[in-house]
C-alpha positions in Angstrom: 97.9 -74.6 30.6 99.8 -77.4 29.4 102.0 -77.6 32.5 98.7 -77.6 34.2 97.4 -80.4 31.8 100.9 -82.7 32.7 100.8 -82.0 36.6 97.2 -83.5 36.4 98.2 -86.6 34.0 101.2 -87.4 36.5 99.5 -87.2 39.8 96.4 -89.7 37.4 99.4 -92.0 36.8 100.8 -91.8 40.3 97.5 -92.3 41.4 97.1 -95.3 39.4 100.6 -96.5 40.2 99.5 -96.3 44.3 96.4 -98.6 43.3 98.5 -101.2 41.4 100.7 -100.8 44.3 98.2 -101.8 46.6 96.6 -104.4 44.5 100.0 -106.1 44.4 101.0 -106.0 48.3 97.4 -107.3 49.2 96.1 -104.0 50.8 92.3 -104.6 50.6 90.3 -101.2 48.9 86.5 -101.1 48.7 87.1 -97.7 47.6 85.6 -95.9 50.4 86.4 -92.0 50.4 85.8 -91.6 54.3 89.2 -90.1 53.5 90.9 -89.4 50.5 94.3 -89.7 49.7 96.5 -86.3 49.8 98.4 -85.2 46.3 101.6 -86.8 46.5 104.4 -84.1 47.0 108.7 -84.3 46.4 110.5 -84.0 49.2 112.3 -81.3 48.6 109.3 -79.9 48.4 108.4 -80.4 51.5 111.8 -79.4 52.9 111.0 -76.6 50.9 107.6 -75.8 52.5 108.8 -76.5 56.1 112.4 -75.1 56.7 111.4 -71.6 57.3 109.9 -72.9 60.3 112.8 -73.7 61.5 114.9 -70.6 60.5 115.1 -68.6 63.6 116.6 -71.5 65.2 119.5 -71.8 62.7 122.4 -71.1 65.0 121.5 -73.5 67.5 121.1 -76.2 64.6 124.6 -75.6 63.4 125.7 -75.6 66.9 124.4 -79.2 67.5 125.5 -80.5 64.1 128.9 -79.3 65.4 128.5 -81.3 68.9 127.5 -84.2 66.5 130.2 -83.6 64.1 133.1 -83.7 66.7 131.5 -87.2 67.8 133.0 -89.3 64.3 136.7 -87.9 64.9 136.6 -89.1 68.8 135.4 -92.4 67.3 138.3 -92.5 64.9 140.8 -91.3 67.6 140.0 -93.9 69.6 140.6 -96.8 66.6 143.8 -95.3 66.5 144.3 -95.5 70.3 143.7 -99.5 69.6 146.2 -99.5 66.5 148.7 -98.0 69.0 148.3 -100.4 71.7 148.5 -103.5 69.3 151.3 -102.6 67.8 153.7 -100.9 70.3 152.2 -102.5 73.6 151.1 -106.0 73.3 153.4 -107.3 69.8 156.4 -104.9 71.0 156.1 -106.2 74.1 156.6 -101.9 75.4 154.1 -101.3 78.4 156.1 -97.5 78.3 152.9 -95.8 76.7 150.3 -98.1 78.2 149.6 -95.1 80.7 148.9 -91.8 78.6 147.2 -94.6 76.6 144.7 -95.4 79.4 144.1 -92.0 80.4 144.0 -90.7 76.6 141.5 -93.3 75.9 139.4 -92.5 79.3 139.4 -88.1 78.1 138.0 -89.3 74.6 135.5 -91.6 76.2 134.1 -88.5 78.6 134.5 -85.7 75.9 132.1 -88.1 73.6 129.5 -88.9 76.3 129.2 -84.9 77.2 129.6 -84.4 72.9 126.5 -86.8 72.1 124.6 -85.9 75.4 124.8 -82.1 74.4 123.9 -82.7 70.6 121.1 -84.8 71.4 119.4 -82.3 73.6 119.9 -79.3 71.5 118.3 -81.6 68.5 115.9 -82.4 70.3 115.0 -78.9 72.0 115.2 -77.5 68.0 112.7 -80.5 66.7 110.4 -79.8 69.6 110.2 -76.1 68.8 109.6 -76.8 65.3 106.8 -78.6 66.4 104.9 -76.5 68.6 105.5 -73.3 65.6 104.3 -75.7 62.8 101.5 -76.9 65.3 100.1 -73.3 66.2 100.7 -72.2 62.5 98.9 -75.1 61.3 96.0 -74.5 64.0 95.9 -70.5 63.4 95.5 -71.5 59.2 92.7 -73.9 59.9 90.9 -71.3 62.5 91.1 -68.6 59.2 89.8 -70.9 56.6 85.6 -70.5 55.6 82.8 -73.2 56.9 82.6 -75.0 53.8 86.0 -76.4 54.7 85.0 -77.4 58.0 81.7 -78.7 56.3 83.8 -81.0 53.7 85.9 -82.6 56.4 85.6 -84.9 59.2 86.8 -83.4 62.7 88.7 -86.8 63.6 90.7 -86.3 60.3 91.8 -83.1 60.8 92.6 -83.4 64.5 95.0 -86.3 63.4 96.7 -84.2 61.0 97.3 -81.0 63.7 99.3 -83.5 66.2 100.5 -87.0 64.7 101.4 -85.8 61.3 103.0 -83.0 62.5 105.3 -85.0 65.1 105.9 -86.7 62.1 107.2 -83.9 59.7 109.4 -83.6 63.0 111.2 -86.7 62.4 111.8 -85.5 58.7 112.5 -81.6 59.0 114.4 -81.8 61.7 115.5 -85.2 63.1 116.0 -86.3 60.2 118.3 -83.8 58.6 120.2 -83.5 61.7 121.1 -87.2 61.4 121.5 -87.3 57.7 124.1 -84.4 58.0 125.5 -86.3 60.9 125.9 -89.9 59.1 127.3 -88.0 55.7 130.3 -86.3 58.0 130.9 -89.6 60.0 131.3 -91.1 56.6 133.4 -88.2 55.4 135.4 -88.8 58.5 136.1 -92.3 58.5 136.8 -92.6 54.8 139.2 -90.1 55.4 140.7 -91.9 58.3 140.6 -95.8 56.0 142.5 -94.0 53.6 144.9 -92.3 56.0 145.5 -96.0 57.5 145.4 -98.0 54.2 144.5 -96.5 50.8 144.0 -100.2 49.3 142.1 -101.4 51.8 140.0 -98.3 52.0 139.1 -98.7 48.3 138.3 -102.3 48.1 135.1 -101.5 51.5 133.4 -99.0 48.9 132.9 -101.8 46.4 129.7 -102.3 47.9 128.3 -99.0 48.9 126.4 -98.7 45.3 124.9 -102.0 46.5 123.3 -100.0 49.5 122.2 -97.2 47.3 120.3 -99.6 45.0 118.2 -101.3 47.7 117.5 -98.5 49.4 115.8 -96.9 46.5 114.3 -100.1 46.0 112.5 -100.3 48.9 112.3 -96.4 49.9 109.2 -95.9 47.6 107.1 -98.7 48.4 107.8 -98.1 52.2 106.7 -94.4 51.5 103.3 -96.1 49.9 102.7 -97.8 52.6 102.9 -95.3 54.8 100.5 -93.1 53.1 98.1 -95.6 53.1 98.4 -96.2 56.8 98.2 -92.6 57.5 95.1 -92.1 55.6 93.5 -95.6 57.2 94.7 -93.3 61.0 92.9 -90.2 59.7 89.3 -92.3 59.3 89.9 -94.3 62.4 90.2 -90.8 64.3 86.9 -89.5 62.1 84.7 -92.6 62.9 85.7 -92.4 66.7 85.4 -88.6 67.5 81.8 -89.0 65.3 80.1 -91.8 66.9 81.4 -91.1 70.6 80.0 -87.2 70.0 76.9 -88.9 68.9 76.7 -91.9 71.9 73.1 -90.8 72.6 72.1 -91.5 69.4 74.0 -94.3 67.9 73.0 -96.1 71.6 68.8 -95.3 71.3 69.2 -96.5 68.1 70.7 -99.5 68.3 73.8 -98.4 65.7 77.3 -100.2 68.1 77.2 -102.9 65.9 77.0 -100.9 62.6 79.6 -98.4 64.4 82.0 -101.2 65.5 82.0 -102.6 62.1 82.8 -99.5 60.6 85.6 -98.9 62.9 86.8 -102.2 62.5 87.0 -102.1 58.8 89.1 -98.8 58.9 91.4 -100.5 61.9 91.8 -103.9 59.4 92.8 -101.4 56.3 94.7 -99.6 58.8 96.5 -103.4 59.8 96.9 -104.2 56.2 99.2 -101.6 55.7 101.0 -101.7 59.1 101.9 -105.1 58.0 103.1 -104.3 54.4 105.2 -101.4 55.7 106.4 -103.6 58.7 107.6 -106.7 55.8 109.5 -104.1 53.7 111.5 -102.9 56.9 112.1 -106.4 58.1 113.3 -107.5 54.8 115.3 -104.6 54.4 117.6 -105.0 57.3 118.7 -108.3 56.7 119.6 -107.4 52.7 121.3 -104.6 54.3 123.1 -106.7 56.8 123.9 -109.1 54.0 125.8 -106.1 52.1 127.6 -105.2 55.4 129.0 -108.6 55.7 129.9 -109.2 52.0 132.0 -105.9 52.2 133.9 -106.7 55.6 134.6 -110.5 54.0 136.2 -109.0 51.0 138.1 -106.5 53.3 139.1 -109.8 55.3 140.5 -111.3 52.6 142.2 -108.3 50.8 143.5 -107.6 54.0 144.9 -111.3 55.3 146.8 -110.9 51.7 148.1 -107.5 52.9 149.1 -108.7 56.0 150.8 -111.7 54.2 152.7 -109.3 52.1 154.1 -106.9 54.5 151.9 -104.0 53.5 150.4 -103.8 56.9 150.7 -104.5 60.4 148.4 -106.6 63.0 147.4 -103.7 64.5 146.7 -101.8 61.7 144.5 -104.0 60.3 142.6 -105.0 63.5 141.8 -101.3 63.7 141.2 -100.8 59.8 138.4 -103.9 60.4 136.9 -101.6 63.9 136.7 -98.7 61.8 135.5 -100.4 58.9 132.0 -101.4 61.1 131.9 -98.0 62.0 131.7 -96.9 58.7 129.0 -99.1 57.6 127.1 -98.1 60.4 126.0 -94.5 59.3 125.8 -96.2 56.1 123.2 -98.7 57.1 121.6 -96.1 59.5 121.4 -93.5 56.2 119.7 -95.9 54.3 117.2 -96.8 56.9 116.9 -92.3 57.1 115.9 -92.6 53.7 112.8 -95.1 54.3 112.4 -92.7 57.8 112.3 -89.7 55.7 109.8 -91.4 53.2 107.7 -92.6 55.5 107.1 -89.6 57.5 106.6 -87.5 53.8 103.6 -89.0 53.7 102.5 -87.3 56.9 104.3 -84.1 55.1 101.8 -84.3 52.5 98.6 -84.4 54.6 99.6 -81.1 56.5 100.8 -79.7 53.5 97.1 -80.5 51.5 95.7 -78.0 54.1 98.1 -75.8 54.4 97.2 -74.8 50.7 93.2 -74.2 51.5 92.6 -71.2 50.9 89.7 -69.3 52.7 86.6 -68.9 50.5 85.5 -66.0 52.0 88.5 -63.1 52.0 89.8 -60.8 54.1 88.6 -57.0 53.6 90.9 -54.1 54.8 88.0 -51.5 55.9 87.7 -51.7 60.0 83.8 -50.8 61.0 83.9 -49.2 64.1 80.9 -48.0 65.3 77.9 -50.0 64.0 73.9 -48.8 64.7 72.8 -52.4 63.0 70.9 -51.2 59.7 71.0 -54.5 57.7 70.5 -54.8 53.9 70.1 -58.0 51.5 69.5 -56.6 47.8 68.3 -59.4 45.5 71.4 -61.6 46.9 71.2 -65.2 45.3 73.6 -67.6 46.6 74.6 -71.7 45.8 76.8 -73.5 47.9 80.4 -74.7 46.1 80.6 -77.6 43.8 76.5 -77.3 43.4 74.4 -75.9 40.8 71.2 -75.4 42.7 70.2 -72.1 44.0 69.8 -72.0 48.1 68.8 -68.2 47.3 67.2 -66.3 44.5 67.0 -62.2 44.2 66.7 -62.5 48.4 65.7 -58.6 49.5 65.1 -57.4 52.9 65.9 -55.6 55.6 66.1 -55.1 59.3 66.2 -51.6 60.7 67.9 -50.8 64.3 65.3 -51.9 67.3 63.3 -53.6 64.4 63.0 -57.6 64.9 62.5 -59.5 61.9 61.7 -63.3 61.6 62.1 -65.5 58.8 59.8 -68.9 58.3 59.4 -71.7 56.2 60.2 -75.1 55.4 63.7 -77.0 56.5 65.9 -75.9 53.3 63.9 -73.1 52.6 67.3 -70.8 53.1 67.0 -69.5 56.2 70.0 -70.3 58.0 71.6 -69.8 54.9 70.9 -66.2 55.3 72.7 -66.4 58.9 75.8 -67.2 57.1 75.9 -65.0 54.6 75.1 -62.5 57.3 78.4 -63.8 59.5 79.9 -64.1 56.0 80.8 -67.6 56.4 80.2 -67.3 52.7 79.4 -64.5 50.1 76.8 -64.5 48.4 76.8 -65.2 44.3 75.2 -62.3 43.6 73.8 -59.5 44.8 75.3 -57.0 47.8 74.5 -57.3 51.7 75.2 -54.1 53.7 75.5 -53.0 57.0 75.2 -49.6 57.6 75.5 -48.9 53.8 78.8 -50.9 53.9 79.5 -53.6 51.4 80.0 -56.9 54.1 82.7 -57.9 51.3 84.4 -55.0 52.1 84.8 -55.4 55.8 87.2 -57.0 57.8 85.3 -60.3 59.5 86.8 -59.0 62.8 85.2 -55.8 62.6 81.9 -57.3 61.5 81.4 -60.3 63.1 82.7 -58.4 66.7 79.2 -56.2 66.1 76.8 -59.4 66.0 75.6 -61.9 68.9 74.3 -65.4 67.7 72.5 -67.6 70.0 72.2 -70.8 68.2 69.5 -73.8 68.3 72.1 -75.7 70.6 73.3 -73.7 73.4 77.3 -74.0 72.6 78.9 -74.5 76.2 82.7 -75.0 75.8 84.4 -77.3 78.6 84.9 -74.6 81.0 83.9 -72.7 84.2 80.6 -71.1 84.0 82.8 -67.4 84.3 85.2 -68.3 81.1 82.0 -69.5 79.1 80.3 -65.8 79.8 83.6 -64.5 79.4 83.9 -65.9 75.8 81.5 -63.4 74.3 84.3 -60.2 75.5 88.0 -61.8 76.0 89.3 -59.4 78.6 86.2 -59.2 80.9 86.0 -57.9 84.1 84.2 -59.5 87.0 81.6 -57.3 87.6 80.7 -57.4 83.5 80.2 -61.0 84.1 78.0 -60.4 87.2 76.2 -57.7 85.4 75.4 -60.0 82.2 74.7 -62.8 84.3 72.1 -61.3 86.8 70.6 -59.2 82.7 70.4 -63.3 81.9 68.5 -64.1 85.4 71.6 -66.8 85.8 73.3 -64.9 88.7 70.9 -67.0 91.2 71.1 -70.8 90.0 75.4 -69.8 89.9 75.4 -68.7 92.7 73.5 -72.2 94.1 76.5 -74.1 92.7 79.4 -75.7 94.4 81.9 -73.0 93.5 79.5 -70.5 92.2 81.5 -68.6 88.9 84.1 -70.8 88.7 82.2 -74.2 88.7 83.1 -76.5 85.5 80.3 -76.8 83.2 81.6 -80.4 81.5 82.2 -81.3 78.3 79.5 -79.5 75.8 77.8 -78.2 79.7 76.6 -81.8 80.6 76.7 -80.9 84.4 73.7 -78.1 83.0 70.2 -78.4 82.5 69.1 -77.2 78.7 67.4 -73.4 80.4 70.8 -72.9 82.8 73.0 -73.5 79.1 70.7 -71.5 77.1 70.6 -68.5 79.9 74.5 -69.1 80.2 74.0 -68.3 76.4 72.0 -65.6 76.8 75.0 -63.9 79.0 77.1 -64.7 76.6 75.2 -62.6 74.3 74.7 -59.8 76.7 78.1 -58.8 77.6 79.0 -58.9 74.1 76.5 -55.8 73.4 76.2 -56.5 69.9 73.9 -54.0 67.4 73.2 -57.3 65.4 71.3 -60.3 67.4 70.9 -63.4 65.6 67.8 -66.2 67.5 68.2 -69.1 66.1 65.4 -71.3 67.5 66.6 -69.7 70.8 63.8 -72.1 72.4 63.5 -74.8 70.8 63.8 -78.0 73.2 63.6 -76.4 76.3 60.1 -77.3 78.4 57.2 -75.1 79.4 59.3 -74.0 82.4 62.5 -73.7 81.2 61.0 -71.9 78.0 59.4 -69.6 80.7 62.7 -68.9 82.2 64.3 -67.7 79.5 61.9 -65.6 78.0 62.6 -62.3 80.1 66.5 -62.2 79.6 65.7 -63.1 75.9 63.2 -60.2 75.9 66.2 -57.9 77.6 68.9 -58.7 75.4 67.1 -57.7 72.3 66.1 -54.2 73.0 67.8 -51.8 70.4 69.3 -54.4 68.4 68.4 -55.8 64.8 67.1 -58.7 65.4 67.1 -61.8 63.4 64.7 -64.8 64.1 65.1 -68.4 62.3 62.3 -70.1 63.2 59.8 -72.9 62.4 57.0 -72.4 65.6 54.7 -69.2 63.4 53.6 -68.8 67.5 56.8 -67.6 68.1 57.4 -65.6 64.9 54.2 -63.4 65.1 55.5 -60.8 67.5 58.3 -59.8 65.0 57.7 -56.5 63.7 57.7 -57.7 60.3 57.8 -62.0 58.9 59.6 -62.7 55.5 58.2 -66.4 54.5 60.7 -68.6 52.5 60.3 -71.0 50.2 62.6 -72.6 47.6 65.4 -70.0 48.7 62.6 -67.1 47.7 60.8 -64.6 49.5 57.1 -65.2 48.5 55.3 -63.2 51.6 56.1 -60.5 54.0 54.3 -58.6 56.6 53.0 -58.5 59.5 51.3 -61.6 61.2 47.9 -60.7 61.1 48.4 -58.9 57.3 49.8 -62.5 56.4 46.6 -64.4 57.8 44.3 -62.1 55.8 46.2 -62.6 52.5 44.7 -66.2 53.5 48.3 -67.7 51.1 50.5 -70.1 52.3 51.7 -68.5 55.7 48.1 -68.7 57.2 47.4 -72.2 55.4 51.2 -73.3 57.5 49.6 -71.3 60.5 45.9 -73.0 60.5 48.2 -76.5 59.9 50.3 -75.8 63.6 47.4 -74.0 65.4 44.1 -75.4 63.8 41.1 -73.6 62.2 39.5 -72.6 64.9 43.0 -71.0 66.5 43.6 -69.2 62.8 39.9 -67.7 63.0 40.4 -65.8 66.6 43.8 -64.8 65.1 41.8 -62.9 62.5 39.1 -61.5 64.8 41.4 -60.4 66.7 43.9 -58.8 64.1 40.5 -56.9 62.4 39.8 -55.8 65.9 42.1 -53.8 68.6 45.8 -54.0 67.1 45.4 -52.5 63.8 49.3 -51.0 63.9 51.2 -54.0 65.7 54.7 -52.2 64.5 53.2 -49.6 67.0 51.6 -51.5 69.5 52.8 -54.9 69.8 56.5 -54.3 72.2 60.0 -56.6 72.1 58.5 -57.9 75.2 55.7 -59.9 73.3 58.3 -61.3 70.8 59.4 -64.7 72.1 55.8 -65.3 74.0 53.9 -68.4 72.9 
């Protein structure tokens, strides 16, 4: 517990530290939570998290550290090439060795070219295989996690974190280990060689590597706030675009683009803010760094001319101490621009990492329902939604028998569709059991149960398809005919065929190229080919006209025979052919029955009823309910259901 207690204190005073931070750099906060800022995580950590996906590729990884490592003792063999032809060609005045020289020198400059060209590509192959594992891991995770994740987040955000933050962790993982192993050995290498050549020499160039150490730390961390900031300020420029270009119709009959545009462009100046910190940090780093450079080859200079002076060491050899000497502070100022690289992209790290610790609400259950008939059972199930006290459902009971159609009505937030997904168990409920079949849902795998339901939603869900893959989608693996078959079942098979390529015509994005009956019959399909024992209306008909409504209303009638069927609805027209109506209110059941047995009770159903159909409707609905149907579970057919 008390760990627990410190972890939260320290990521308060990092917290607090990041604020200050930004406070000081003049990053602008009006402490909008479009989205928040990910816990901050070490990097070790993160190599931690991440190197397993990188395991199976382990032998080519050495392999092209190897091609890399072989590059530094080229490099080194070639200095000594230039030593050699100093001292023995130009001051001896010998041109005896100037031809193995020339060819020596021409074989080291091919073997490096074919060395780096082969160690970048295998780096390169490895990092983009890292990616596309961590991408599809990443995208599989987020596919298993419950709603109320999906509810909690905006799309843009999360689509920013599946593809720039993982090329990202890329850059970190893989690239950048690869080069931080490579610039370590090409230091090993030449320090080696500077002491080989001159051991005096070779100690006075390190005075100043502590130097680089010091400023690179310096300016690592702040480049690494930076960066989180401007990956956050990324994350809510992709939320605010994907939400007001899915919602053009709207934000345009409303007037909103000036209300969008000024969101956006506050998000894209927060966004610039820290773009501009990060990119001041980086360009004062490289000229301190450069400073350091040049401070360390003037004291080599100098301790070298004094050599020189002295005897200790030839033209040559110095010459080529002074070569190998740049190429030594190269790795150096390349590792210590890795470092703000690796920092930077951490920041990305954390993102990915934050969901890649979600766990789904709603678990996985190991018992495989096979064969389901569709008997459904709620036994006084309450449910509230996470983080909230209020009750959405309270002692809910009820039940829907094979063949038996049951619909439920009342006012918006009444709890209806909040029975839907505690049917699909999107959630579980608080308390109380929901069976099906006499099994516990909780205890059944969400394959097994949600494979044995159909759902046909208020919005007829049309993926950006052909018209074949969007039937297709309710039975992976179909065959033509099945498609046919559910097609004609959905009267759809005649407006497809009408179209330019029949089947394999491409709906559009969310079926724009459809009208609202051909998406809602393409629905319907959907549903039949899936053969589900459970069947799920919500509003099935809602928005369509008289004649689209009219279309629909056969197939709808077809694809609900035998099935449990479960109607949301708010039209009572359309709810009084169910067999039996449950009416909701504050997440209750007060009433159930049968239309007509509902009107006589004379409560609130038939005072909603008289309020959509008026008096005069509500009175023939009574004559006529005391009169020839006296058993509508009996006498009233599937077929009536849907009717208005």
């Amino acid at each position: 517990m008390e760990n627990g207690k410190h972890r939260v204190k320290e990521k308060a005073n990092q917290r607090l530290s990041f604020q200050q931070f930004k406070k000081l750099w003049g990053i602008e906060d009006t402490g909008d939570n479009l989205i928040t800022e990910s816990p901050p995580v070490p990097v070790r950590d993160i190599f931690r998290r991440f190197w397993p996906y990188v395991r199976s590729y382990r032998l080519w990884i050495i392999l092209s550290l190897l091609l890399i490592a072989l590059q530094p003792m080229v490099q080194s063999a070639t200095v000594w090439l230039m030593q050699v032809f100093i001292d023995r060609v130009l001051i001896a005045g010998d041109l005896s060795p100037l031809y193995w020289l020339i060819l020596t020198y021409l074989g080291l400059t091919l073997l490096r070219g074919t060395l780096f060209f082969s160690g970048t590509y295998l780096s390169n192959w490895v990092g983009e295989k890292f990616v596309l594992n961590l991408r599809k891991s990443l995208f599989k995770h987020l596919q298993g996690l419950s709603l109320s994740f999906f509810e909690g987040r905006k799309l843009g955000d999360i689509i920013a974190r599946i593809s720039s933050d993982i090329s990202s962790i890329e850059r970190l993982i893989i690239t950048g280990a690869t080069s931080a192993v490579s610039y370590i050995f090409q230091l090993v290498v030449f320090i080696g060689m500077l002491f080989f050549m001159q051991w005096k020499l070779a100690l006075v160039s390190l005075i100043v590597v502590p130097l680089f150490y010091v400023v690179t730390r310096f300016f690592s961390r702040r480049i690494k706030m930076a960066s989180r900031e401007r990956t956050r300020r990324e994350g809510a420029i992709n939320a605010i675009s994907e939400e007001s270009f899915s919602n053009i119709a709207l934000m345009q009959a409303y007037n909103q683009q000036i209300t969008e545009q000024d969101r956006f462009e506050l998000q894209n100046h927060r966004s610039f803010q820290a773009k501009m910190l990060k990119v001041r940090l980086k360009a004062a780093f490289t000229p301190v760094i450069s400073l350091i450079e040049m401070a360390g080859t003037l004291v080599v200079m100098i301790a070298g001319t004094w050599l020189l002076i002295n005897n200790e060491i030839t033209v040559g050899a110095l010459i080529a101490f002074m070569m190998l000497l740049s190429k030594l502070y190269s790795p150096v100022r390349r590792l210590s621009k890795l470092l703000n690289t690796i920092y930077s992209a951490s920041a990305s790290a954390e993102r990915v990492i934050e969901f890649m610790e979600e766990e789904p609400m709603v678990k996985e259950a190991p018992y495989d329902l096979e064969q389901v008939s569709g008997y459904v059972e709620f036994k006084n199930v309450s449910f509230s939604y996470p983080g909230q006290s209020k009750k959405i459902l309270s002692n809910v009971s009820l039940s829907i028998a094979p063949g038996e159609s049951v619909a439920l009505v009342g006012a918006s937030g009444a709890g209806k569709s909040t029975i839907v997904k505690l049917l699909m168990r999107f959630y579980d409920p608080t308390a109380g059991r929901i069976l099906l079949d006499g099994n516990v849902l909780r205890g059944l795998t969400l394959d097994s149960l949600r494979e044995n339901v159909a759902v046909l939603f208020q919005e007829s869900l049309i993926f950006d398809g052909t018209i074949k893959e969007n039937i297709a989608y309710g039975k992976p693996g179909a065959t033509e005919e099945e498609i046919i078959r559910a097609a004609e079942a959905a009267d759809a098979h005649e407006f497809i065929q009408n179209m330019t390529n029949g089947y394999d015509t491409p709906v559009g994005q969310k079926g724009r190229n459809l009208s609202g009956g051909q998406k809602q019959r393409l629905a319907i399909a959907r549903a039949m080919i899936r053969n589900a024992a459970i069947l799920i209306l919500d509003e099935p008909a809602e928005g369509l006209d008289a004649n689209s409504e009219k279309r629909v209303m056969d197939p709808m009638k077809r694809l609900m025979e035998d099935k449990a069927t479960l109607i949301i609805t708010h039209n009572l027209k359309s709810a009084a052919a169910a067999d039996r109506i449950l009416y909701l209110k504050d997440g209750e059941v007060i009433e159930s029955g049968t239309h007509e047995e509902l009107l006589m009770r004379g409560a609130e159903y038939a005072e909603l009823y008289e309020l959509q159909h008026g008096e005069k409707e509500h009175r023939n609905a009574v004559s006529l309910s005391s009169g020839s149907r006296t058993d509508r579970g009996n006498s009233k057919t599937k077929e009536e259901l849907i009717g208005s």
